[in-house]
C-alpha positions as CSV (number, residue, x, y, z in Angstrom):
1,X,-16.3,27.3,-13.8
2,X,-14.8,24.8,-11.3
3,X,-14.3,26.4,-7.8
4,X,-11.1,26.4,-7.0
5,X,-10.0,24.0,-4.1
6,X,-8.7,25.2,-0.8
7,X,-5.1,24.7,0.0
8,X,-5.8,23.6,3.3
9,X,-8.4,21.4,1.9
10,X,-5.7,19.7,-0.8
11,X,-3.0,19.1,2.0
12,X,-5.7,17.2,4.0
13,X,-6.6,14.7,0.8
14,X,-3.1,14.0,0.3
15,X,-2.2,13.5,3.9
16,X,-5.7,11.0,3.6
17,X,-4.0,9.2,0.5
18,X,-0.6,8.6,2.2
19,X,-2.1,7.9,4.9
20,X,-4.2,5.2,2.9
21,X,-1.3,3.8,0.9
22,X,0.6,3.0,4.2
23,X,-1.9,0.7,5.7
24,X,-3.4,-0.8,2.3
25,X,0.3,-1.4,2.3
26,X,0.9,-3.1,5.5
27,X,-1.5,-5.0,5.4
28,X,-0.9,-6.3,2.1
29,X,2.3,-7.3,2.9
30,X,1.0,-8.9,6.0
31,X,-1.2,-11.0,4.0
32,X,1.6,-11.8,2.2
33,X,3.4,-13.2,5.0
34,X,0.3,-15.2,6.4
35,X,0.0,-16.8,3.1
36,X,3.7,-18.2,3.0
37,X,3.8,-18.9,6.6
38,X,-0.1,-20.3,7.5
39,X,-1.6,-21.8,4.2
40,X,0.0,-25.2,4.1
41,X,-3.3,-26.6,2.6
42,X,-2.3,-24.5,-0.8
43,X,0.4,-25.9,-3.0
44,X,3.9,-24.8,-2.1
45,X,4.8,-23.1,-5.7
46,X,1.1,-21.2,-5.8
47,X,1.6,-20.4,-1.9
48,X,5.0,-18.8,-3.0
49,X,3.5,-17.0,-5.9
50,X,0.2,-15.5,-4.1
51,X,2.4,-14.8,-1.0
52,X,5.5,-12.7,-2.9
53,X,3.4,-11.3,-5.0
54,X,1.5,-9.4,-2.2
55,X,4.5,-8.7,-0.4
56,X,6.5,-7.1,-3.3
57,X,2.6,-5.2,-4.2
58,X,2.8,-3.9,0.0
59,X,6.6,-3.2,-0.3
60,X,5.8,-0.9,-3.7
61,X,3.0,0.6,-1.9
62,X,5.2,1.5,1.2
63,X,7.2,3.0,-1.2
64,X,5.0,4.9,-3.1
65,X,3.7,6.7,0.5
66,X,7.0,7.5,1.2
67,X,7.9,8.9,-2.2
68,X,4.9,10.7,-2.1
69,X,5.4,12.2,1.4
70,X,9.1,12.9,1.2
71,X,8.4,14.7,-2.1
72,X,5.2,16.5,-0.9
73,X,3.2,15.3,-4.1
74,X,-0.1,13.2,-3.3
């Protein structure tokens, strides 16, 4: 049989995993921005499609943290 997990012990992993989402988040969508604003080596319609993908992947991320902490679920 499994032994069952603390409480105490599941609030801290989902605290970590929020925690987690928010800054793989940020920085994702910070990537995002330094490929549409910095890479002018890259060609403009690839540069757009790198850079919003990232930045709508950070934004969903953000969201998902929020979800999850407004919600209380991981």
């Amino acid at each position: 049989m499994k032994p069952t997990t603390a409480p105490a012990d599941l609030r801290r992993r989902q605290r970590r995993q929020r925690r987690t989402l928010g800054i793989v988040g940020g920085l994702l969508m910070l990537a995002g921005a330094c490929v549409l604003l910095a890479l002018t080596r890259m060609p403009l319609p690839l540069r757009l499609l790198v850079g919003l993908t990232d930045l709508i992947g950070g934004a969903v991320l953000l969201l998902a943290a929020h979800q999850a902490k407004r919600t209380g679920l991981h």
